[in-house]
C-alpha positions in Angstrom: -79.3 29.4 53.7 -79.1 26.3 56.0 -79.4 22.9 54.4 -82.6 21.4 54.6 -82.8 18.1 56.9 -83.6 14.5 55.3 -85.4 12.0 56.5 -85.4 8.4 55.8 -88.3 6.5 56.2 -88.8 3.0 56.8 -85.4 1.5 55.8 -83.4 -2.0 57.0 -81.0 0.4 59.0 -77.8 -1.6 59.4 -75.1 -0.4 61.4 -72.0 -2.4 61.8 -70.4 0.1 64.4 -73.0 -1.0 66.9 -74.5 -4.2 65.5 -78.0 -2.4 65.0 -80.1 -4.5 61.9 -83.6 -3.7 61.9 -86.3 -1.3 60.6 -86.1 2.4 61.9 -86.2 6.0 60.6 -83.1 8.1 60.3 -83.2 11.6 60.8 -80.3 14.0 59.2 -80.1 18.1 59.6 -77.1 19.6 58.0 -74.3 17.5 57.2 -75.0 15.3 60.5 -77.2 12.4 61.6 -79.0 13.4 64.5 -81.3 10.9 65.4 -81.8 6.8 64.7 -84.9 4.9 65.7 -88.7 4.6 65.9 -91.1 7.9 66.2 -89.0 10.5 65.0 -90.3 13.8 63.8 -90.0 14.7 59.7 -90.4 18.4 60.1 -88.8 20.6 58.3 -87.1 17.7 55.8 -87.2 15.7 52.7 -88.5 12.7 53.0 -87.0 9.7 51.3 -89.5 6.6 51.7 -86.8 3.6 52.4 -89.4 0.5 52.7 -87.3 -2.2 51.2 -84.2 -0.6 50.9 -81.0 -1.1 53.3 -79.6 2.2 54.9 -76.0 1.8 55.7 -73.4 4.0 56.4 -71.4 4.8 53.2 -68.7 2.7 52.3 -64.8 3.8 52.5 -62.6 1.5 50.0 -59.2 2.2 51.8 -57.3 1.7 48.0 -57.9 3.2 44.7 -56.1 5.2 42.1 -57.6 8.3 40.7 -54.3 9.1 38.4 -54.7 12.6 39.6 -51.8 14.6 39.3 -50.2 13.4 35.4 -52.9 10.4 34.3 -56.0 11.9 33.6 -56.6 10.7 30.6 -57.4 7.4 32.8 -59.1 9.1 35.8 -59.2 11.9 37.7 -60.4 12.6 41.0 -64.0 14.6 40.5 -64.8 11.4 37.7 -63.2 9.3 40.2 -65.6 10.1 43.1 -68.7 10.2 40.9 -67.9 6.4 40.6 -67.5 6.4 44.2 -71.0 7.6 44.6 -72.6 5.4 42.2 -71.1 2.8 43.7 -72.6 4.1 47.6 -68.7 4.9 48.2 -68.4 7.9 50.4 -64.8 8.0 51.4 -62.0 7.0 49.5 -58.2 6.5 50.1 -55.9 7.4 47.2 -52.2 5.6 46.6 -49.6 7.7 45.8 -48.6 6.4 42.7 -49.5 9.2 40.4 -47.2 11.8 38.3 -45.5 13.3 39.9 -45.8 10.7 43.1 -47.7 11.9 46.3 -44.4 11.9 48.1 -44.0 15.9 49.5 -46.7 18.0 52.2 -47.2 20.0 49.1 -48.5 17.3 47.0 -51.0 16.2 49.5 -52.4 19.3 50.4 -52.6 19.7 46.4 -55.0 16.5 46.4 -57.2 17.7 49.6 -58.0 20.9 47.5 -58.2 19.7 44.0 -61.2 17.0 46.0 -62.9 20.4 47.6 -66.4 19.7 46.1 -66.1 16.3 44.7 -68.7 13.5 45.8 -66.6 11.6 48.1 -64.4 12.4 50.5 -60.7 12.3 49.1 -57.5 11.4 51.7 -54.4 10.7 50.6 -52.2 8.0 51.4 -48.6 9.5 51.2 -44.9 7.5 49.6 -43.0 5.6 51.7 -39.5 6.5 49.6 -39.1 9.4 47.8 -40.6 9.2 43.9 -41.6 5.6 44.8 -37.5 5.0 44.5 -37.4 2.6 47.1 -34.4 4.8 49.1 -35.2 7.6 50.8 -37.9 7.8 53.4 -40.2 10.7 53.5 -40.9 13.1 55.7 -43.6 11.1 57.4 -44.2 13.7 60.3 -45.0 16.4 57.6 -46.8 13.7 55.5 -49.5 13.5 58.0 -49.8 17.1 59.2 -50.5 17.9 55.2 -53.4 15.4 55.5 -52.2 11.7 55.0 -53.6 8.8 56.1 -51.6 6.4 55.6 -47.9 5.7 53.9 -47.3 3.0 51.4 -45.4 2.6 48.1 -48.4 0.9 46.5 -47.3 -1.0 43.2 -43.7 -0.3 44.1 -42.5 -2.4 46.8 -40.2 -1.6 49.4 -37.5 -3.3 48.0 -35.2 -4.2 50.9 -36.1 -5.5 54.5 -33.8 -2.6 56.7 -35.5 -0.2 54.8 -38.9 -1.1 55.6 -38.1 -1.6 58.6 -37.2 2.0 58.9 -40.3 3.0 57.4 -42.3 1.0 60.1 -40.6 2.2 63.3 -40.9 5.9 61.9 -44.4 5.7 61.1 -45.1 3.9 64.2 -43.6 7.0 66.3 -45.7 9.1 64.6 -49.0 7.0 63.6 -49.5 6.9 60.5 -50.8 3.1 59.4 -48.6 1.0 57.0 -50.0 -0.2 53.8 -48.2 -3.1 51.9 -48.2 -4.2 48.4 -46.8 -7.4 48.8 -44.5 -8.7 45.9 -41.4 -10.1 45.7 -40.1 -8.2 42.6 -37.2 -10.6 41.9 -39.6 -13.4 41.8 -41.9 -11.9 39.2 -39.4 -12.4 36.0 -41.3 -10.5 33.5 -44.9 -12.6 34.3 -48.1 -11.1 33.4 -50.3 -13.3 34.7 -50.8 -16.1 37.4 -48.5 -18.5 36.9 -50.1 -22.1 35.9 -52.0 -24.2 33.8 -54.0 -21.0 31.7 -50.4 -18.6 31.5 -48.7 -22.0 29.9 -51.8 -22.7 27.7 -51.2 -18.9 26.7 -47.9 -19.2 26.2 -47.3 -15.9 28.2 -45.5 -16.0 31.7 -46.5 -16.2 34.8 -46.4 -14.9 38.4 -45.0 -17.7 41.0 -47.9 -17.0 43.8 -44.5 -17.2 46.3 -43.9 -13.6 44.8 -46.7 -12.5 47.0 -46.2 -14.7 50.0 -42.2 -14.2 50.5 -43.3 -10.2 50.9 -46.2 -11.2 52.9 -44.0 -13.2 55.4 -41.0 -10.4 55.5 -44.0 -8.1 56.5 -45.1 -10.3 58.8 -41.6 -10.9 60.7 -41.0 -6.8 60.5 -44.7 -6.1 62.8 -43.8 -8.5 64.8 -40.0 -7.2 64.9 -40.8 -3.7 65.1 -44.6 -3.8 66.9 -45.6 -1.6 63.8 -49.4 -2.5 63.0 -49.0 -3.2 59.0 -52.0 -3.9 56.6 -51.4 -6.1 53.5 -53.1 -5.1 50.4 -55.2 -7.2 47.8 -54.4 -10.5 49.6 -54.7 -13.0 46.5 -53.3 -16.1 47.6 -54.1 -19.3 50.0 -50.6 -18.5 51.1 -51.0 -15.2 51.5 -54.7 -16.0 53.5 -52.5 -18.7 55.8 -49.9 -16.1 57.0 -52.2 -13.7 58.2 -54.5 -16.2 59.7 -51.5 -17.7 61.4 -49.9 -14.1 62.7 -52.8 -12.8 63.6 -53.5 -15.8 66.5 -50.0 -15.0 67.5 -51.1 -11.5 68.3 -48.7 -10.1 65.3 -50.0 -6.4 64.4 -51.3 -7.6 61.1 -54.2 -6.6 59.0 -55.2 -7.9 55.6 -57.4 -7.0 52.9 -58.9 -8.5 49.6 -60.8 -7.5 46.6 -63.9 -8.5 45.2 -62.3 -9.8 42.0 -60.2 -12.1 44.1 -62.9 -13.7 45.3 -65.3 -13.7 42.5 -62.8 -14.6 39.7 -59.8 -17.1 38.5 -57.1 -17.4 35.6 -59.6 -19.1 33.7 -61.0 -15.7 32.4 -57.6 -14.9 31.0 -58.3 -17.8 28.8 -59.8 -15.4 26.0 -56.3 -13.1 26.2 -58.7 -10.1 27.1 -56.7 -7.9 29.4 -59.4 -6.2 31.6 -58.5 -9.6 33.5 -55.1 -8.6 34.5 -54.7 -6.7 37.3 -51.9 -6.9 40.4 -51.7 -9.2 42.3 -53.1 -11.6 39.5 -56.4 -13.7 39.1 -55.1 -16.8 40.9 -57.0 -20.8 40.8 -59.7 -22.6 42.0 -58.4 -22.9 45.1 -57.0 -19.3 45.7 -61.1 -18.2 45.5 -61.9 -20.8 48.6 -58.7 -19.6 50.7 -60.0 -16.2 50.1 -63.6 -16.8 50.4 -62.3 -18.8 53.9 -60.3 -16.2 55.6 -62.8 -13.4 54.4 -65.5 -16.1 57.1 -63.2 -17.0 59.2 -61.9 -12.6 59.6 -58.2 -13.6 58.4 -59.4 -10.6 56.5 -61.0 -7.4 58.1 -61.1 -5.1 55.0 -62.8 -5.6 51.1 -61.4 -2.8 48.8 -61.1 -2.6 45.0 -58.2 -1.7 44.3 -59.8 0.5 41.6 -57.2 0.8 38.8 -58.5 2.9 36.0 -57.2 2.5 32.3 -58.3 3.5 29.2 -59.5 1.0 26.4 -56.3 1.6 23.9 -53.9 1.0 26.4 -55.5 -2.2 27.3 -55.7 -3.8 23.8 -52.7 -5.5 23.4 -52.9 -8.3 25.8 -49.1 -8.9 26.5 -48.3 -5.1 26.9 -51.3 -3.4 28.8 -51.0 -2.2 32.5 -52.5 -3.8 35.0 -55.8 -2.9 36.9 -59.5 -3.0 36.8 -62.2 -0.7 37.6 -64.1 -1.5 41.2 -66.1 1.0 43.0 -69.4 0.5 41.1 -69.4 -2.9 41.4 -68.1 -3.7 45.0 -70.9 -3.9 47.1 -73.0 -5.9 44.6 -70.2 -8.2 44.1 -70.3 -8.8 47.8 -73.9 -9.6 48.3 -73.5 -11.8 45.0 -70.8 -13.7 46.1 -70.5 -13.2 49.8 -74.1 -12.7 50.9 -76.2 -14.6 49.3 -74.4 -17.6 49.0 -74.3 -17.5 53.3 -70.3 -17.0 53.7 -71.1 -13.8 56.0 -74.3 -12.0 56.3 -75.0 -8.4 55.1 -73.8 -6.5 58.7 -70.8 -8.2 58.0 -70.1 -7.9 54.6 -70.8 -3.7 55.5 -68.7 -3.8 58.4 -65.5 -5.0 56.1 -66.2 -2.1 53.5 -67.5 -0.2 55.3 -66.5 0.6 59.7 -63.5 -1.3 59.5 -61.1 0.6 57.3 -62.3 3.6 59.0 -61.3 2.5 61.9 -58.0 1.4 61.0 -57.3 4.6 59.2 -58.6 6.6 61.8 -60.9 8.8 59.8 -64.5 9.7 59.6 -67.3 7.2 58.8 -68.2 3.7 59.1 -71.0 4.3 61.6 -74.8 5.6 61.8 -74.5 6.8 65.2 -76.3 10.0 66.2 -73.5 13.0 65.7 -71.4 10.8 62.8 -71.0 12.8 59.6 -74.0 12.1 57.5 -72.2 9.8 54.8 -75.1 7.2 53.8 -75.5 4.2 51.4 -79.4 3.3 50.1 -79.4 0.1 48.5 -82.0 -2.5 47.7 -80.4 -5.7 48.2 -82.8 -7.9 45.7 -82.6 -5.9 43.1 -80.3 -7.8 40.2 -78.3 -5.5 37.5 -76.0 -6.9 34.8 -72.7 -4.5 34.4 -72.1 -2.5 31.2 -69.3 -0.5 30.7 -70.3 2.1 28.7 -72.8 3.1 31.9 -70.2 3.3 34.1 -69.0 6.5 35.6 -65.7 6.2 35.5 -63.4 8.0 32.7 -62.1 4.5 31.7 -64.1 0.9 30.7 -61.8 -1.6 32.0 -64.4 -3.7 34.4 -63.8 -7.4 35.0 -67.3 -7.4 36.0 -68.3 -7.1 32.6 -71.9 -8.7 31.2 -72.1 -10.2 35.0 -75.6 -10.5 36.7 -74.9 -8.9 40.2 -77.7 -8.6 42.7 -77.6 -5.3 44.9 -78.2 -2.1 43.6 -77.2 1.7 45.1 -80.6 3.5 45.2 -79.2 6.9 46.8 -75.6 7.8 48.4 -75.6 11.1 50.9 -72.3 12.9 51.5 -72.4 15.1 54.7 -76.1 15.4 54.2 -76.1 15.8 50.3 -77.6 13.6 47.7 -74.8 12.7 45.5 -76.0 10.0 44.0 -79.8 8.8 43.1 -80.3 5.8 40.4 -82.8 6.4 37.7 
C-alpha cells in the first residue's frame, strides 16, 4: 500500500538552502517533498496544522557516538536515533570509535544494516589508522564504496604529522572529507579538566588549552600543504576560534565546528566535582564562551554538532576516573535558540543552516534543504515554547546531560523521516 501524503499547514517554513523564511504550506507524498508555497492542494493527506510552529528541514549533527558494535550498555544505534528524533535530528554521522573500531568495508556495511529501520538516517564515518593505532592507513577507497562519509580517528589523534599527511592526500584523491580531533596528546599529561583557576581549586589536573591549538595549527599547515579540505571538530578554544578565522581569509581548506556546551558552559560547573561536566575537549573560561560565541557570528565556524557521548550513570560517578562525554541531541537545537537566537548572535535561518544544510553539504549527503524533490526529512518546532531538561525523560540509553535542570526555550513538536512521523511530543 503506498504511503499516505502529509501536509503541513500554516507553518514558519525556513529553509536555509535557499534563504526562504516565511509562512507557506508544505506538501509531502511518499518519502519526498513535492511542493512548497501558498495554495497547495491537501488531497489525499494528513494534515498537520503548523500555525505557530517552525518547519525546517531536519537537522544532521555530523558527530556522535552510538557505541554500536561492543558498548551498548551506553548506547546503541536504534536508542541512539530515537534521541535523534526527539531531538528533530534526522541524519546522523557516527565516529568510529566503537568495539571493535569502524576501521574495515565490512564493518561499515555492518552499521548501514544494523540502522535499516531506525529513526534517523545512520552513515558512518570510517578510521583513519587501523584499530585507531595511529599507523596504518585504511583502505579509504573501499571505506567509502562500503558507505563512509567521512574518515577521522575521533578521540584518537593522528599522532604524527607525515602520517596525517598521508591520510589527507589519500582521501583527497578519493573524496572522502577529513575530520580532526584536535589534541596534542603529549600536552595533555594525565588532565581531566581545563586547565586553570577551578582544576587548581580542585586539586585535579588540567588540560593546557595549547593541547588543542598545537593540533589545530599542524592541521591547519597540512590543508594548506596538501590542498586537502579538513574539518576541525568541537572547536573549544579562543585559540582554536583565531586559527580558523585566520586560515580561512587565507583561503586554507579549513572548516570548523563547535558544540552547544561550548558555548553555553565554562569550568565553573566542574566546581561541584560532578562529571556529566567533563567531556573532550574540556569546558574552557569566560572568555573561551565569547571566542566561540564570536566566530560562531562572525562564520569562523560553519557547523554546530554535539558531539553526543553517551555514558552510563556508574561509570560516571567517580569524578577523577569517569570517561568523558555528554549527551546532545535532545538538547541541541534548544540550546541554540537559548543561547544563540534569542540573545541576537545569529538569527534562527542561521542557527538552522549551521545544524542543519551545512554539514550536509560538506559531507555530501542527503538533507539540509526543503526544496521540492529533497527527501522528506523535517523538523516541527515551536520556537517560544520553554522546557527545563530532565534526564530521566530523555531517550537516550544513558543520563549523562550537562544540560541538566536548565530552562531551554524551543521545543521539537514533530520530526518526519522520508515522509514518516518519527517523532511527535506529547
Amino acid at each position: 500500500m503506498a504511503q499516505k501524503g502529509i501536509f503541513i499547514r500554516g507553518a514558519r517554513v525556513l529553509d536555509p538552502s535557499s534563504g526562504m523564511d516565511g509562512t507557506a504550506d508544505v506538501r509531502i507524498d511518499g518519502d519526498r517533498i513535492t511542493a512548497v508555497g501558498h495554495g497547495l492542494s491537501a488531497d489525499g493527506c494528513t494534515v498537520l496544522e503548523a500555525t505557530g510552529l517552525c518547519c525546517a528541514p531536519g537537522l544532521v549533527d555530523m558527530h556522535v557516538h552510538f557505541r554500536e558494535p561492543g558498548q551498548t550498555h551506553k548506547e546503541d544505534i536504534h536508542s541512539g536515533c530515537r534521541a535523534a528524533a526527539a531531538g528533530g535530528v534526522t541524519s546522523v554521522v557516527c565516529m568510529p570509535n566503537t568495539t571493535p573500531a569502524c576501521d574495515t568495508p565490512e564493518r561499515v556495511r555492518w552499521i548501514r544494516e544494523r540502522a535499516v529501520g531506525a529513526d534517523a538516517r545512520v552513515y558512518p564515518a570510517a578510521a583513519i589508522t587501523a584499530s585507531l593505532g595511529g599507523e596504518t592507513l585504511t583502505d579509504f577507497d573501499r571505506l567509502k564504496e562500503a558507505g563512509a562519509v567521512a574518515v577521522t580517528d575521533d578521540g584518537r589523534p593522528v599522532p604524527t604529522a607525515d602520517k596525517m599527511m598521508q591520510a589527507m592526500e589519500k582521501a583527497a584523491a578519493c573524496g572522502l572529507p577529513v575530520l580532526s580531533h584536535c589534541e596534542e596528546l603529549t600536552l595533555v599529561r594525565g588532565g581531566i579538566m581545563n586547565e586553570g583557576a577551578v582544576s587548581r581549586s580542585l586539586g585535579v589536573p588540567g588540560i593546557h588549552r595549547g593541547a588543542e591549538e598545537v593540533a589545530t595549527a599542524r592541521e591547519i599547515a597540512l590543508a594548506a600543504a596538501t590542498g586537502c579540505p579538513v574539518h576541525i571538530c568541537h572547536v573549544s578554544t579562543k585559540g582554536s576560534a583565531q586559527l580558523i578565522r585566520d586560515a580561512r581569509r587565507r583561503g586554507v581548506p579549513v572548516t570548523g565546528e563547535t558544540a552547544p556546551h561550548y558555548f553555553t558552559m565554562t569550568d565553573a560547573l566542574l566546581q561541584g566535582r560532578d562529571a556529566d561536566y567533563r567531556m573532550n575537549p574540556p569546558l574552557r573560561s569566560d572568555e573561551d564562551v565569547a571566542a566561540i560565541l564570536a566566530g560562531i557570528a562572525d562564520g569562523t565556524l560553519t557547523v554546530i554538532a554535539t558531539d553526543h557521548a553517551p555514558h552510563a550513570p556508574w561509570e560516571k560517578a567517580d569524578f577523577e576516573k569517569a570517561p568523558n562525554g555528554a549527551l546532545g541531541l535532545e538538547t541541541s537545537l534548544a540550546a541554540g535558540i537559548t543561547a544563540l537566537v534569542r540573545p541576537g548572535h545569529i538569527s534562527l535561518l542561521r542557527l538552522l543552516e549551521l545544524m542543519s544544510t551545512s554539514p550536509a553539504r560538506l559531507l555530501g549527503i542527503p538533507g539540509g534543504t526543503l526544496e521540492p524533490g529533497a527527501p522528506a526529512d523535517i523538523l516541527l518546532f515551536d520556537p517560544e515554547e520553554t522546557w527545563t531538561v530532565e534526564p530521566d525523560r530523555l531517550h537516550s540509553k544513558s543520563r549523562n546531560t550537562p544540560f541538566k535542570g536548565m530552562k531551554l526555550t524551543g521545543r521539537v513538536r514533530y520530526t518526519l523521516l522520508g515522509g514518516r512521523i518519527v517523532w511527535q511530543a506529547e
